[in-house]
N, C-alpha and C positions, 0 to 999 in steps of 0.2 A: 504494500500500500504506500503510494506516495502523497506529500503535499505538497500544493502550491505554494511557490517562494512568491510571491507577490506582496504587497504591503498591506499591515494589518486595516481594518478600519479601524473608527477610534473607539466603538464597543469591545472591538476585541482587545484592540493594544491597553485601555480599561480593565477589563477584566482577564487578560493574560490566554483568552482559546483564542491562539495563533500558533504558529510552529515556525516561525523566522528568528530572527537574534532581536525581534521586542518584546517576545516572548516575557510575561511577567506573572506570576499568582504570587499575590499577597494576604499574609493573613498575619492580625498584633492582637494582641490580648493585654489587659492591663489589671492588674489587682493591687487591692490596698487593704493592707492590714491594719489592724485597729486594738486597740484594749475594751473589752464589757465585761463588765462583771470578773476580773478577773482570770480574762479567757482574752488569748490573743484569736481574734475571728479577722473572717474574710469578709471587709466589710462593703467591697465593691469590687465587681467582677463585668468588664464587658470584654467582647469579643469579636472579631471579624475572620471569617476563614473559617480553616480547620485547626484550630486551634482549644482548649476543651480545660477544664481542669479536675478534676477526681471531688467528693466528697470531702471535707477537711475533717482528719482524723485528730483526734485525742487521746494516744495511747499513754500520757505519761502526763504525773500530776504537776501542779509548779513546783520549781525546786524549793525547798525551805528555806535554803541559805543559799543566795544566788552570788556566792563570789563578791559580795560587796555590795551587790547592785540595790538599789531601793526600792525599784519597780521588779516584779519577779511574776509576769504573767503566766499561764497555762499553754508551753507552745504546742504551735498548729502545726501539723504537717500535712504538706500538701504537696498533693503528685500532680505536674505538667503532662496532657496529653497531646501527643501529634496525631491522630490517628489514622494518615496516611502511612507513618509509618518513616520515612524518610523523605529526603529532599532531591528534587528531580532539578534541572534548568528551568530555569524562573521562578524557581521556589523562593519568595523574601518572608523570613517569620520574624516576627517583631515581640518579644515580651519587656514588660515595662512593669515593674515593680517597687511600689513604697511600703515601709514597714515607719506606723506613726512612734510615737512616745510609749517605751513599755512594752510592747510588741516582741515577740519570739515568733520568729519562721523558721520551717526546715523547709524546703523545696528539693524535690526531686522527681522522680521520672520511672517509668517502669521498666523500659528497656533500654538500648543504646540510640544514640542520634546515627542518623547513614548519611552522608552526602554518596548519592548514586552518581556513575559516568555519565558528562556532561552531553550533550545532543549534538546532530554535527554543526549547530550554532557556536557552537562551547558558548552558551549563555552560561555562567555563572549562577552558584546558589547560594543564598546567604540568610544567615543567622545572626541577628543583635537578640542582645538582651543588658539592658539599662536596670540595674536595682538601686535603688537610694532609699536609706538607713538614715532615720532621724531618730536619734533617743532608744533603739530598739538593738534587739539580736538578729542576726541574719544566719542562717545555714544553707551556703548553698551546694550540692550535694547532689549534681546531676551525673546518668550513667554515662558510659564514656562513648565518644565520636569515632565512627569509623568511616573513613574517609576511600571510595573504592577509586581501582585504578579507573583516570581519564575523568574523574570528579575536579571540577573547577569551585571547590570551599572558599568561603568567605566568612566566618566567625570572630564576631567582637563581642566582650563581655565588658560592661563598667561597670564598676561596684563604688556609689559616693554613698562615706557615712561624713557623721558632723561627730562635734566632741566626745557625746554622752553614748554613740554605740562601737560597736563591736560586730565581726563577723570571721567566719571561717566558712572556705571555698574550696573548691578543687575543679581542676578538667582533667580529661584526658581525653588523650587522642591516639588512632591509629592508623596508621598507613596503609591501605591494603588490606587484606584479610589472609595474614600469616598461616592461617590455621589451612586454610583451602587454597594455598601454595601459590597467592596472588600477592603482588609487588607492587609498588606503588610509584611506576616506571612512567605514567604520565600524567597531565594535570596539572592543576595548581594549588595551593594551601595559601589561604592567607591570614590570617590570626591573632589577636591581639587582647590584651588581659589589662585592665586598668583600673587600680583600686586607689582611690585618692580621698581625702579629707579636708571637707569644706572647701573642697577645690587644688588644692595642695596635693599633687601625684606622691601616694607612697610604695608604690609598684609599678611600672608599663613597661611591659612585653609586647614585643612583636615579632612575628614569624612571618618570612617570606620565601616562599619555595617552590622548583616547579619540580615535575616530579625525575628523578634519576639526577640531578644537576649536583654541586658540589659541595652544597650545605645539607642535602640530604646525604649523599654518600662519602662524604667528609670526613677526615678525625675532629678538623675545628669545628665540625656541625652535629649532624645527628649520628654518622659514622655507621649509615644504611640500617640503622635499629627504625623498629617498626612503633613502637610504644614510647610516646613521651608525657608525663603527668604532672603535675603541679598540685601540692596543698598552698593556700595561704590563711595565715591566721595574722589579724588583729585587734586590738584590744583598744580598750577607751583611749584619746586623747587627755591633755590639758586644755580646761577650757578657763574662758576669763567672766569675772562676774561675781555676782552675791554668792554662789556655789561653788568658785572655783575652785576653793582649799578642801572640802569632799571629793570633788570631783577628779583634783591634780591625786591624791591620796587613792583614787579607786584607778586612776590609770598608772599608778607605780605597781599597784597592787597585781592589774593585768600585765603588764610587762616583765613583772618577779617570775609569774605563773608562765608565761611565753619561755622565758630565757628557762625554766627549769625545765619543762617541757625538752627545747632543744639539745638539753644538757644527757636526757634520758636518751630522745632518740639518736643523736649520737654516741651513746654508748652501745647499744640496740644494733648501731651499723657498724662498728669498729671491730676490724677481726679480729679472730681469737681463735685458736689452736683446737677446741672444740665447741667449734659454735653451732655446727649444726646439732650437738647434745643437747643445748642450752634451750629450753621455750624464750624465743622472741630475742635470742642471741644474746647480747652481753647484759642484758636488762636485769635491774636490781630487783632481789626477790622481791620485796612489797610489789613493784611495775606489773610482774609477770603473777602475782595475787590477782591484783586491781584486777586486769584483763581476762584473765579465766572466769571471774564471778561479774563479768558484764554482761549484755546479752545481746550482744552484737554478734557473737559465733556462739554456738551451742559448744563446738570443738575449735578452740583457734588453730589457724594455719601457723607455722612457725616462721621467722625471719630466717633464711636459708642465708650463707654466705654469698653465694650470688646477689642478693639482695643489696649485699655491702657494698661490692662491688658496683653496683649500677646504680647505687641512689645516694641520698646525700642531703643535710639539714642544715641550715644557718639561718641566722638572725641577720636583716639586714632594714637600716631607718626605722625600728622598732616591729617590722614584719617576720613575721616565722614561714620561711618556706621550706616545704618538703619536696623532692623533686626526684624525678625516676627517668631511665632514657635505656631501654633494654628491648628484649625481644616476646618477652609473657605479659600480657595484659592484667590476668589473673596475680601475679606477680605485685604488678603496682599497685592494684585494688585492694590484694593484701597488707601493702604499706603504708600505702593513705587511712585505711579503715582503722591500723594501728596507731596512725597519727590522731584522728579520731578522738579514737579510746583515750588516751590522755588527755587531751589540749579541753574536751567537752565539761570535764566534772571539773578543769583547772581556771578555765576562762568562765565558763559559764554558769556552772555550781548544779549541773545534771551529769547523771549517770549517763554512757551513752544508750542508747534506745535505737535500736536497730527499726528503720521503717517497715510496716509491715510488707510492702510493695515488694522489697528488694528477698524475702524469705522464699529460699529453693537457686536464686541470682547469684548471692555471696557464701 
Protein backbone atom coordinates (compact mmCIF):
# COMPACT_ATOMS: atom_id res chain seq x y z
CA UNK A 1 0.00 0.00 0.00
CA UNK A 2 1.32 3.37 -0.92
CA UNK A 3 0.80 7.18 -0.09
CA UNK A 4 0.48 10.08 -1.74
CA UNK A 5 3.56 12.42 -1.08
CA UNK A 6 1.41 15.56 -1.85
CA UNK A 7 1.00 18.34 0.77
CA UNK A 8 -1.14 17.93 3.66
CA UNK A 9 -4.26 20.03 3.94
CA UNK A 10 -4.60 22.04 6.85
CA UNK A 11 -7.02 19.48 8.77
CA UNK A 12 -4.62 17.08 8.29
CA UNK A 13 -1.36 18.96 8.90
CA UNK A 14 -3.88 19.81 12.27
CA UNK A 15 -4.46 16.87 13.38
CA UNK A 16 -1.35 14.90 12.04
CA UNK A 17 -3.60 11.85 9.30
CA UNK A 18 -0.95 12.75 6.71
CA UNK A 19 2.07 10.54 5.83
CA UNK A 20 4.76 13.25 4.42
CA UNK A 21 7.44 14.91 6.80
CA UNK A 22 4.23 17.26 8.47
CA UNK A 23 3.22 14.56 9.78
CA UNK A 24 2.31 15.56 13.59
CA UNK A 25 -0.18 13.69 16.56
CA UNK A 26 -0.13 15.56 19.59
CA UNK A 27 -1.23 14.77 22.79
CA UNK A 28 -0.28 16.84 26.66
CA UNK A 29 -1.82 16.19 29.60
CA UNK A 30 -1.55 18.33 32.61
CA UNK A 31 -2.08 17.50 36.43
CA UNK A 32 -1.96 19.33 39.70
CA UNK A 33 -1.42 18.06 42.91
CA UNK A 34 -2.83 19.52 45.95
CA UNK A 35 -3.19 18.80 49.89
CA UNK A 36 -7.08 17.89 51.42
CA UNK A 37 -7.57 16.79 54.35
CA UNK A 38 -4.21 15.53 54.78
CA UNK A 39 -4.06 13.50 51.58
CA UNK A 40 -1.87 14.63 48.61
CA UNK A 41 -4.96 14.35 45.64
CA UNK A 42 -5.05 14.85 42.12
CA UNK A 43 -6.75 17.93 42.12
CA UNK A 44 -6.82 18.80 38.27
CA UNK A 45 -6.56 16.57 35.46
CA UNK A 46 -7.00 17.60 31.71
CA UNK A 47 -6.07 16.00 28.72
CA UNK A 48 -5.72 15.85 24.86
CA UNK A 49 -4.78 12.77 22.87
CA UNK A 50 -3.98 9.46 24.16
CA UNK A 51 -2.69 10.40 26.95
CA UNK A 52 -4.69 8.66 30.36
CA UNK A 53 -3.74 8.59 33.94
CA UNK A 54 -4.45 5.38 36.28
CA UNK A 55 -6.65 5.79 39.55
CA UNK A 56 -4.59 7.60 42.39
CA UNK A 57 -3.46 4.97 44.74
CA UNK A 58 -2.86 5.09 48.52
CA UNK A 59 -0.84 2.31 49.42
CA UNK A 60 1.15 3.85 52.31
CA UNK A 61 0.10 6.08 55.27
CA UNK A 62 1.92 9.62 55.97
CA UNK A 63 5.16 9.36 57.34
CA UNK A 64 5.18 10.24 61.06
CA UNK A 65 8.24 11.85 61.06
CA UNK A 66 8.85 13.40 57.62
CA UNK A 67 12.77 14.03 57.96
CA UNK A 68 12.05 17.57 59.37
CA UNK A 69 9.47 18.41 57.12
CA UNK A 70 6.40 20.38 58.72
CA UNK A 71 3.95 19.49 56.02
CA UNK A 72 3.90 15.44 55.96
CA UNK A 73 0.87 14.75 53.43
CA UNK A 74 -0.42 11.13 52.40
CA UNK A 75 1.54 10.42 49.12
CA UNK A 76 -0.27 9.76 45.98
CA UNK A 77 0.98 7.53 43.58
CA UNK A 78 0.16 7.73 40.40
CA UNK A 79 0.67 5.78 37.16
CA UNK A 80 1.01 7.61 33.59
CA UNK A 81 -0.62 5.90 30.77
CA UNK A 82 0.24 6.00 26.98
CA UNK A 83 -1.88 3.51 25.71
CA UNK A 84 -0.68 3.32 22.25
CA UNK A 85 1.84 1.89 23.77
CA UNK A 86 4.82 3.67 22.05
CA UNK A 87 5.82 6.58 19.93
CA UNK A 88 5.62 6.39 16.11
CA UNK A 89 7.00 9.66 13.65
CA UNK A 90 4.92 12.44 14.70
CA UNK A 91 4.35 11.23 17.82
CA UNK A 92 4.67 14.81 20.26
CA UNK A 93 3.51 13.86 24.06
CA UNK A 94 3.52 16.67 26.26
CA UNK A 95 3.20 16.15 30.31
CA UNK A 96 3.01 19.13 32.49
CA UNK A 97 3.03 18.61 36.19
CA UNK A 98 2.72 20.85 39.54
CA UNK A 99 2.86 19.57 42.99
CA UNK A 100 1.32 22.65 45.25
CA UNK A 101 2.46 23.23 49.04
CA UNK A 102 2.73 19.87 51.04
CA UNK A 103 2.19 17.63 48.34
CA UNK A 104 3.81 14.20 47.86
CA UNK A 105 3.82 12.54 44.37
CA UNK A 106 5.30 9.31 43.07
CA UNK A 107 4.78 9.15 39.35
CA UNK A 108 5.32 6.33 37.25
CA UNK A 109 4.37 4.02 34.45
CA UNK A 110 3.51 0.50 33.95
CA UNK A 111 5.70 -0.56 31.30
CA UNK A 112 8.74 0.89 29.37
CA UNK A 113 8.59 4.16 27.00
CA UNK A 114 9.42 2.74 22.99
CA UNK A 115 10.58 5.31 20.48
CA UNK A 116 9.73 2.98 17.22
CA UNK A 117 11.89 3.30 13.73
CA UNK A 118 11.33 6.53 12.31
CA UNK A 119 9.17 6.41 8.63
CA UNK A 120 10.94 7.15 5.54
CA UNK A 121 10.07 10.84 6.41
CA UNK A 122 12.51 10.22 9.47
CA UNK A 123 9.85 12.68 11.01
CA UNK A 124 11.00 12.75 14.52
CA UNK A 125 9.38 11.67 17.94
CA UNK A 126 9.33 13.55 20.87
CA UNK A 127 8.64 13.41 24.54
CA UNK A 128 8.70 16.68 27.13
CA UNK A 129 7.77 16.40 30.39
CA UNK A 130 7.84 19.82 32.56
CA UNK A 131 7.35 19.20 36.46
CA UNK A 132 7.50 22.07 38.87
CA UNK A 133 7.66 21.43 42.62
CA UNK A 134 6.48 24.24 44.98
CA UNK A 135 6.78 23.45 48.72
CA UNK A 136 6.17 19.64 47.83
CA UNK A 137 7.90 16.11 47.29
CA UNK A 138 8.21 14.89 43.94
CA UNK A 139 9.11 11.13 42.96
CA UNK A 140 9.74 10.70 39.63
CA UNK A 141 10.06 7.05 38.88
CA UNK A 142 9.27 6.30 35.22
CA UNK A 143 10.02 2.79 33.43
CA UNK A 144 12.83 2.83 31.31
CA UNK A 145 13.01 4.03 27.34
CA UNK A 146 13.85 1.89 24.71
CA UNK A 147 14.95 3.51 21.81
CA UNK A 148 14.72 0.99 18.49
CA UNK A 149 17.10 0.95 15.76
CA UNK A 150 16.22 3.94 12.83
CA UNK A 151 14.17 5.77 15.80
CA UNK A 152 14.60 9.53 15.52
CA UNK A 153 14.02 10.40 19.83
CA UNK A 154 13.72 13.45 21.02
CA UNK A 155 13.23 13.53 25.03
CA UNK A 156 13.40 16.48 27.52
CA UNK A 157 12.75 16.24 31.18
CA UNK A 158 12.61 19.74 33.41
CA UNK A 159 12.39 19.34 36.99
CA UNK A 160 11.83 23.28 38.73
CA UNK A 161 11.56 23.14 42.55
CA UNK A 162 11.65 26.56 44.76
CA UNK A 163 13.30 26.52 48.24
CA UNK A 164 10.99 24.44 50.44
CA UNK A 165 10.82 21.19 48.00
CA UNK A 166 12.76 18.24 47.23
CA UNK A 167 12.68 15.43 44.72
CA UNK A 168 14.30 12.38 43.46
CA UNK A 169 14.21 11.06 39.76
CA UNK A 170 15.62 8.61 37.53
CA UNK A 171 15.64 7.75 33.45
CA UNK A 172 16.81 5.30 31.80
CA UNK A 173 17.52 4.56 28.47
CA UNK A 174 18.38 1.94 25.93
CA UNK A 175 19.75 1.52 22.78
CA UNK A 176 18.29 -1.17 20.62
CA UNK A 177 16.82 -4.02 22.05
CA UNK A 178 20.09 -6.18 23.23
CA UNK A 179 18.05 -8.94 24.25
CA UNK A 180 16.63 -9.72 20.52
CA UNK A 181 20.31 -9.03 19.05
CA UNK A 182 19.24 -5.45 17.69
CA UNK A 183 21.89 -2.45 17.76
CA UNK A 184 21.28 0.64 17.64
CA UNK A 185 23.22 1.34 14.28
CA UNK A 186 20.83 4.19 13.09
CA UNK A 187 18.96 7.07 14.01
CA UNK A 188 19.05 9.76 16.24
CA UNK A 189 18.87 10.39 20.34
CA UNK A 190 18.43 13.53 21.45
CA UNK A 191 18.04 14.01 25.27
CA UNK A 192 18.21 16.38 27.83
CA UNK A 193 17.80 16.31 31.93
CA UNK A 194 17.35 19.78 33.71
CA UNK A 195 16.77 20.03 37.32
CA UNK A 196 17.15 23.71 38.40
CA UNK A 197 15.81 25.82 41.54
CA UNK A 198 14.00 28.90 41.33
CA UNK A 199 15.56 29.10 38.07
CA UNK A 200 19.08 28.49 39.02
CA UNK A 201 20.32 25.11 36.99
CA UNK A 202 21.41 22.50 39.49
CA UNK A 203 21.93 19.72 36.80
CA UNK A 204 21.68 19.91 32.77
CA UNK A 205 22.53 17.15 30.73
CA UNK A 206 22.59 16.78 27.30
CA UNK A 207 22.88 13.80 24.91
CA UNK A 208 23.43 14.13 21.33
CA UNK A 209 23.99 11.09 19.05
CA UNK A 210 23.40 9.58 15.96
CA UNK A 211 23.26 6.03 15.89
CA UNK A 212 26.90 3.94 15.25
CA UNK A 213 28.80 7.57 15.28
CA UNK A 214 31.70 8.18 17.87
CA UNK A 215 30.05 9.10 21.19
CA UNK A 216 28.19 6.14 20.87
CA UNK A 217 30.86 3.76 20.03
CA UNK A 218 33.51 5.70 21.80
CA UNK A 219 35.79 5.09 25.04
CA UNK A 220 35.08 9.02 25.66
CA UNK A 221 31.32 8.30 25.12
CA UNK A 222 29.14 5.47 25.61
CA UNK A 223 31.81 2.97 24.53
CA UNK A 224 28.81 0.91 22.34
CA UNK A 225 27.09 -0.17 25.93
CA UNK A 226 23.43 -0.23 25.35
CA UNK A 227 22.11 0.98 28.90
CA UNK A 228 22.68 4.28 30.29
CA UNK A 229 20.77 5.50 33.61
CA UNK A 230 20.62 8.37 36.00
CA UNK A 231 19.33 8.79 39.75
CA UNK A 232 19.13 12.31 40.83
CA UNK A 233 18.22 13.25 44.29
CA UNK A 234 17.71 16.74 45.86
CA UNK A 235 16.86 18.01 48.98
CA UNK A 236 15.59 21.43 50.33
CA UNK A 237 17.31 24.76 49.42
CA UNK A 238 18.04 27.93 51.78
CA UNK A 239 15.56 30.01 51.60
CA UNK A 240 15.32 33.82 52.76
CA UNK A 241 12.55 35.23 54.84
CA UNK A 242 10.57 35.09 58.27
CA UNK A 243 11.30 31.19 57.99
CA UNK A 244 14.51 31.08 56.70
CA UNK A 245 16.41 29.99 59.95
CA UNK A 246 13.99 26.59 59.97
CA UNK A 247 14.11 26.22 56.69
CA UNK A 248 18.24 26.81 56.14
CA UNK A 249 18.29 24.01 59.32
CA UNK A 250 15.96 21.52 57.37
CA UNK A 251 18.16 21.97 54.14
CA UNK A 252 21.52 21.14 56.11
CA UNK A 253 19.47 18.49 57.59
CA UNK A 254 18.60 17.08 53.75
CA UNK A 255 22.10 17.50 52.43
CA UNK A 256 23.70 15.52 55.92
CA UNK A 257 21.13 12.67 54.78
CA UNK A 258 22.28 13.13 50.63
CA UNK A 259 26.01 13.03 51.49
CA UNK A 260 25.57 9.88 53.86
CA UNK A 261 23.41 8.30 51.54
CA UNK A 262 26.55 8.77 48.84
CA UNK A 263 28.90 7.67 51.52
CA UNK A 264 26.89 4.15 51.77
CA UNK A 265 26.46 3.77 48.01
CA UNK A 266 29.88 4.20 47.48
CA UNK A 267 30.83 1.71 49.74
CA UNK A 268 28.19 -0.64 48.04
CA UNK A 269 30.39 -0.15 44.78
CA UNK A 270 33.85 -0.38 45.97
CA UNK A 271 35.59 -3.67 45.25
CA UNK A 272 36.26 -6.03 47.40
CA UNK A 273 37.82 -9.48 47.27
CA UNK A 274 34.43 -11.17 48.08
CA UNK A 275 31.88 -9.11 47.12
CA UNK A 276 29.84 -11.09 45.26
CA UNK A 277 29.58 -13.20 49.19
CA UNK A 278 28.44 -9.99 50.48
CA UNK A 279 24.31 -8.82 50.19
CA UNK A 280 24.44 -5.55 48.36
CA UNK A 281 28.46 -5.62 48.26
CA UNK A 282 30.49 -3.68 50.64
CA UNK A 283 27.20 -2.32 52.42
CA UNK A 284 27.39 -1.82 56.35
CA UNK A 285 25.36 -4.52 58.05
CA UNK A 286 22.54 -2.12 59.58
CA UNK A 287 22.24 -0.94 55.13
CA UNK A 288 21.84 -4.56 54.19
CA UNK A 289 19.18 -4.97 57.48
CA UNK A 290 17.30 -1.68 56.25
CA UNK A 291 16.82 -3.26 52.66
CA UNK A 292 15.80 -6.95 53.23
CA UNK A 293 12.86 -5.75 55.61
CA UNK A 294 11.67 -3.13 52.93
CA UNK A 295 9.28 -4.06 50.43
CA UNK A 296 10.46 -3.19 47.43
CA UNK A 297 11.90 -6.89 46.76
CA UNK A 298 10.38 -9.65 48.49
CA UNK A 299 14.13 -11.24 47.77
CA UNK A 300 16.62 -8.48 46.83
CA UNK A 301 18.99 -8.98 43.92
CA UNK A 302 22.46 -8.44 45.17
CA UNK A 303 25.08 -5.79 43.89
CA UNK A 304 27.23 -8.04 41.71
CA UNK A 305 30.89 -6.80 41.09
CA UNK A 306 30.07 -5.89 37.69
CA UNK A 307 27.81 -3.44 39.00
CA UNK A 308 31.04 -1.75 40.52
CA UNK A 309 32.52 -1.65 37.64
CA UNK A 310 29.87 0.02 35.55
CA UNK A 311 28.22 2.46 37.81
CA UNK A 312 29.35 5.13 40.04
CA UNK A 313 27.95 7.92 42.80
CA UNK A 314 28.89 11.42 43.78
CA UNK A 315 27.65 14.41 45.10
CA UNK A 316 27.82 17.34 42.89
CA UNK A 317 26.31 21.47 43.73
CA UNK A 318 24.43 19.66 46.48
CA UNK A 319 22.94 16.80 43.90
CA UNK A 320 23.34 13.01 44.58
CA UNK A 321 23.69 11.21 41.25
CA UNK A 322 23.77 7.79 40.65
CA UNK A 323 24.65 6.62 37.23
CA UNK A 324 25.10 3.39 35.30
CA UNK A 325 26.55 3.00 31.58
CA UNK A 326 26.61 -1.06 30.81
CA UNK A 327 25.12 -3.80 28.94
CA UNK A 328 21.95 -5.28 31.45
CA UNK A 329 19.10 -3.07 31.95
CA UNK A 330 17.95 -5.33 34.75
CA UNK A 331 21.26 -4.57 36.16
CA UNK A 332 20.61 -0.74 36.52
CA UNK A 333 17.11 -1.18 37.66
CA UNK A 334 18.71 -3.04 40.21
CA UNK A 335 20.96 -0.18 41.30
CA UNK A 336 18.79 2.68 41.02
CA UNK A 337 15.99 0.74 43.14
CA UNK A 338 18.89 0.29 45.69
CA UNK A 339 19.47 3.80 45.52
CA UNK A 340 15.86 4.08 46.32
CA UNK A 341 15.81 2.01 49.26
CA UNK A 342 18.11 4.48 51.16
CA UNK A 343 17.84 8.16 49.80
CA UNK A 344 13.55 7.40 50.45
CA UNK A 345 13.35 6.95 54.48
CA UNK A 346 16.76 9.41 54.57
CA UNK A 347 15.22 12.60 52.53
CA UNK A 348 11.86 11.87 52.83
CA UNK A 349 11.14 10.16 56.24
CA UNK A 350 9.14 6.86 54.25
CA UNK A 351 9.98 3.53 54.05
CA UNK A 352 10.39 2.60 50.50
CA UNK A 353 6.98 1.23 49.11
CA UNK A 354 7.23 -0.53 46.10
CA UNK A 355 4.32 0.77 43.48
CA UNK A 356 1.84 -1.67 43.14
CA UNK A 357 2.07 -1.39 39.07
CA UNK A 358 5.67 -2.33 39.00
CA UNK A 359 4.89 -6.06 41.12
CA UNK A 360 5.97 -9.20 38.78
CA UNK A 361 8.34 -5.94 36.54
CA UNK A 362 11.02 -5.80 39.36
Amino acid sequence: MTHSATAPTAAQALHGHCFTAERRWSARMELDFAVRQGRTTLAKMQFHGPLRVQRPFYPEPAPTEAAGRAQASQPCHCCLLHPPGGLVSGDDLSLDVRLGQGAHALLTAPSASKFYAADAHNVAQRQTNDLRVTGGMLEWLPRETIVYNGARAEMRTSVELDAASACIGWEMVCLGRPAAGETFATGSVRQSLCVSREGVPLLHEVLRLEGGDALQLGACGLGGHAVSATLFAVGRGNAFGESAKDETEQAERDLAALESCCTALQDMLAPAENFDDAPYGNAPAAIDTFVNETSVHAAPVPLSALTGQRAGTTMRGGVLLVRYLGPDMEEARTLLMTAWNLLRPALIGCPPHMPRIWYGAF
